[in-house]
N, C-alpha and C positions, 0 to 999 in steps of 0.2 A: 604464474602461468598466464598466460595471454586467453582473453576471453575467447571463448567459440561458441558455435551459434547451437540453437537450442535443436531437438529434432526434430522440429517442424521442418515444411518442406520451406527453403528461402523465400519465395513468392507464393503461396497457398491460394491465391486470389486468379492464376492466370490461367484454370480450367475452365472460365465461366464461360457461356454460352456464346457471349456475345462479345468477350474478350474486353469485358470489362466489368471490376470487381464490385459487387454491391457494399454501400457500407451505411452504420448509421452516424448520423450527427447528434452528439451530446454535450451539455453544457448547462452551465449552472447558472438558468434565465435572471436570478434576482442580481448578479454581481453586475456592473457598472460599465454601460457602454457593450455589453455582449451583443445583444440582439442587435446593434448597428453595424460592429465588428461580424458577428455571422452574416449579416446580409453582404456586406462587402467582398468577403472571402468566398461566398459561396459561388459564384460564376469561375472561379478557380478549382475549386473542388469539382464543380458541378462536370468542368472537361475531363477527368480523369476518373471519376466513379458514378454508381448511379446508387444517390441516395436515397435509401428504401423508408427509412423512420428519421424523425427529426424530432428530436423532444429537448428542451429545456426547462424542462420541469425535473426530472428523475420519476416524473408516474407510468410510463408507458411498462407491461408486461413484456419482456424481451422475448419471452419463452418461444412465440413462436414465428419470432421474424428471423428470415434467415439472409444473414449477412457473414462480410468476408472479414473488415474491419470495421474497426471504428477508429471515428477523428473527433477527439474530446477536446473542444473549447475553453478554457479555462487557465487554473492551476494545479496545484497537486492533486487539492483535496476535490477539485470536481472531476479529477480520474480515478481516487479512491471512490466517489458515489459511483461513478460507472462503473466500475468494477462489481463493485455491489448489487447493483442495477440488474447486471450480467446474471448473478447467482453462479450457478453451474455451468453454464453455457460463456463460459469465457474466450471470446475473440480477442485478437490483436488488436491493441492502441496504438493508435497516434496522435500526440500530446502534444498540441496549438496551446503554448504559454501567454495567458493572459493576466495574467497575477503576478508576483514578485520574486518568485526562488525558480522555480519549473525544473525541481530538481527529476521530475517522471515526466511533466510536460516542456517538453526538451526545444523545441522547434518553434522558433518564433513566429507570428504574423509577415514578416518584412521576407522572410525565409520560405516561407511554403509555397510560392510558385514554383522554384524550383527543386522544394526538397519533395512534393508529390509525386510530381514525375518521375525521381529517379524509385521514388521506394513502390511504384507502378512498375519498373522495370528490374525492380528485384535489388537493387543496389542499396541492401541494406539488412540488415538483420533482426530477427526477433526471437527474445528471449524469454523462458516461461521461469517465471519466480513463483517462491513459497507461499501458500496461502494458508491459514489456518481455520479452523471452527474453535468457537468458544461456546460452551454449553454451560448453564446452572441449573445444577441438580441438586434436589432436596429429596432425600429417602431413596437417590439412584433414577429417581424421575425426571427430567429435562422440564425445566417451567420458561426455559427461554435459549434460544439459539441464533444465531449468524456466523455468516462468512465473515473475513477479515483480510487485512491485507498487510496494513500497520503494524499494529499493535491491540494489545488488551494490558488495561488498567485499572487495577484497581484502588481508586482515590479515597483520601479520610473524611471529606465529607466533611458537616458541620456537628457537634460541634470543633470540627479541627483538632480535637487530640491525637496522642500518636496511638499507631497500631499495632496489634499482633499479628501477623501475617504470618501462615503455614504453609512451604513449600512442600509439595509431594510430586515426585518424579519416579512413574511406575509403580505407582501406589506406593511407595517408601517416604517417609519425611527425611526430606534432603535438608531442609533447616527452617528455625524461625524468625521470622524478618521484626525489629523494631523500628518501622519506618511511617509516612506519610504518605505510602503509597510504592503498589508495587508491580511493576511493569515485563511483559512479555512479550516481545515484538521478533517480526521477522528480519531478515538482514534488508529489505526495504524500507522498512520501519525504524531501521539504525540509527538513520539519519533525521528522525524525527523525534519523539517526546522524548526513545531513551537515549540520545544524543544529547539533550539540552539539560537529563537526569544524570550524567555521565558517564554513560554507556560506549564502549566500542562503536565504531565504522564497521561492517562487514559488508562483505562485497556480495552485491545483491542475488548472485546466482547460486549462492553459496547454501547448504540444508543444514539450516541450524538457527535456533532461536536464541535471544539475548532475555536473560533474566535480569532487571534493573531494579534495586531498591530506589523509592525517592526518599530522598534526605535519611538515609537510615541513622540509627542512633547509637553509631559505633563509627570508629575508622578506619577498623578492621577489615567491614564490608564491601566487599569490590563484585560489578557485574560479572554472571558469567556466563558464559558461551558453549551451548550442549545441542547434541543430535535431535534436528527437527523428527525422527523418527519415534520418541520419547512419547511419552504420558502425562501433561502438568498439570497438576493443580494446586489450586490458592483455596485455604480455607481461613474466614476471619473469624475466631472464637467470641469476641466482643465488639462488634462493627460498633462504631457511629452512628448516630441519626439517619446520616446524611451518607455513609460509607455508600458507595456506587462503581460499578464494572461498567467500565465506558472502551469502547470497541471504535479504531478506528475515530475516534473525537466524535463520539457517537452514544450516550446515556445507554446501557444495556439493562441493569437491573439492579435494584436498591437490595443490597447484600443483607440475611438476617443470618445471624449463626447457627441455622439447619444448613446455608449453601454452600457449596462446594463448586468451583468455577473451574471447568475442565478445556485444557486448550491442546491443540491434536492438530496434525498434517491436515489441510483439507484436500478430494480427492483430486478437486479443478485445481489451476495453475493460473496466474497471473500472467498475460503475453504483451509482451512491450516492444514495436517497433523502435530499434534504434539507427537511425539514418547513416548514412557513411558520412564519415570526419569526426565520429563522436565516437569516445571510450569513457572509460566508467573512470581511470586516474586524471582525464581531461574534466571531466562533470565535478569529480571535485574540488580540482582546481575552481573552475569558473564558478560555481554554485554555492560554493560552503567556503572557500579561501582555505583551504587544508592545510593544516601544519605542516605537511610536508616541504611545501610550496612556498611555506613562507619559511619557514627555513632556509631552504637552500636561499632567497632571496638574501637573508641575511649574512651571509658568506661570501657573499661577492661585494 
C-alpha cells in the first residue's frame, strides 16, 4: 500500500499570526564544520520562518518554547537527540543531512533553498512514527526511565561472555535468548543496530517492534516482528560486569539481576517532515542500496 499522510493537518504552521511559522534550530555543535554550515544557511531559513531558540548544544529545556517545527542540522543521530530533546512535546522535523547516510535527515544543504519554501507551502508531508519508553524496575519500582526512538539494547558488556536473556511479552515468558546482546527497536530503528544484527526492514509507519538477538547461539533463532501495542520485557538472570541497557546509542543502566527493563508504546509520536519527490522504497534505494534494487540491477 502506498504511504499516506499522518493525521496531522498537511501544513500545521500556516495559522500563525503573522503567517509565518516559528521554528527551532537544532544541531550537534561539536561535529565538524556545523557552526560555519549553520551560519551560511541561516539567511535562508531566516526568509521563511522566524526562529525562536537556537541551541547546538542539546541543553536548552524545550518545555516551554513554543514552536511549529524544527530544522535539525546534522545527521541521524543529531535528530534522534532532538527528539529526545523534545520529550513529550514533539514537533515536526526537518532533517538538513550533514553527516553520511541522512537516512531521517533526508534533505541536503545544496537542496534547502528550494526545498523550504515548498514544505512552507505545504507540499510535503509529515508522518508521525513509533516511539517507545524503556523503564528498569527493581521490586516493580522504576530506578531509571526515557523516551526512545531507535531502539533499546541490551549489550554483554565486559567481561564479554554470552548471556541469558528472558523475554516476557505481557508478562508471559515468550523465550530465553543465548546471545550477546538483545535488541528491541521500532520500525525506525530497523534500519539501524537491528539491521546490522539481522534484523528485518520495516516500514517506518508501521506499529510494531523488532525483537533482534545479537549473535545468538543457535541457528535456529530468527528476529521477530510483534504488535507495538504489547508489554516487553528483558530480564538477565546473571548479567556481566559490564552488562548495560543502552537506548538509542545512549548508556541507560548497568543491569543487576533484580532488573527487569520494560519497553511500552510511548504516548508522544515521532513527526518527520518528508518533502515532495521522496518515498520510503526511493530512501532505500539511495540510503541503504536495498537488495531489492540490486537485484533487479542484476537482471538486466
Amino acid at each position: 500500500m502506498p504511504d499516506t499522510p499522518a493525521s496531522l493537518p498537511p501544513v500545521p504552521w500556516t495559522a500563525t499570526s503573522n503567517g509565518r511559522p516559528r521554528a527551532l534550530l537544532l544541531g550537534s555543535g561539536d561535529r565538524p564544520n556545523l557552526r560555519a554550515e549553520a551560519a551560511r544557511l541561516r539567511p535562508i531559513i531566516d526568509q521563511h520562518v522566524d526562529v525562536v531558540l537556537e541551541d547546538f548544544q542539546y541543553q536548552q529545556d524545550l518545555a516551554g518554547v513554543e514552536a511549529d517545527l524544527a530544522v535539525v542540522l546534522g545527521g541521524d543521530g543529531s535528530i534522534l537527540r532532538a527528539a529526545l530533546q523534545m520529550q513529550e512535546k514533539q514537533i515536526p522535523i526537518l532533517g538538513v543531512n550533514l553527516g553520511k547516510l541522512g537516512f531521517l535527515a533526508s534533505v541536503s544543504p545544496a537542496d534547502l533553498p528550494h526545498v523550504l519554501p515548498e514544505v512552507m507551502l505545504g507540499e510535503c508531508r509529515i508522518f508521525e512514527h513509533l516511539m517507545f519508553l524503556c523503564s528498569v524496575l527493581q521490586n516493580e519500582k522504576t530506578v531509571a526511565e526515557t523516551l526512545g526512538l531507535n531502539e533499546v539494547a541490551i549489550l554483554t558488556g565486559p567481561p564479554f561472555s554470552l548471556l541469558n536473556a528472558d523475554l516476557y511479552v505481557d508478562s508471559e515468558l515468550a523465550t530465553t535468548y543465548a546471545c550477546d546482546g538483545l535488541i528491541i527497536s521500532t520500525p525506525v530503528g530497523s534500519t539501524a543496530h537491528s539491521l546490522s544484527a539481522g534484523g528485518p526492514i520495516l516500514r517506518k509507519t508501521l506499529s510494531a517492534f523488532v525483537i533482534c538477538p545479537i549473535g545468538p547461539h543457535t541457528l535456529t533463532v530468527r528476529p521477530v516482528v510483534d504488535s507495538a501495542d504489547r508489554v516487553y520485557e528483558m530480564v538477565v538472570p546473571q548479567p556481566n560486569e559490564g552488562t548495560t541497557v543502552v537506548v538509542d546509542g545512549r548508556p541507560l543502566w548497568q543491569l543487576t539481576p533484580a532488573d527487569r527493563v520494560r519497553v511500552v508504546r510511548a504516548r508522544p509520536t515521532f513527526k518527520l517532515i518528508e518533502p515532495r519527490g521522496q518515498s520510503y522504497y526511493r530512501t532505500l534505494r539511495d540510503k541503504l542500496g536495498w537488495a531489492g534494487h540490486l537485484y533487479q540491477g542484476s537482471r538486466q
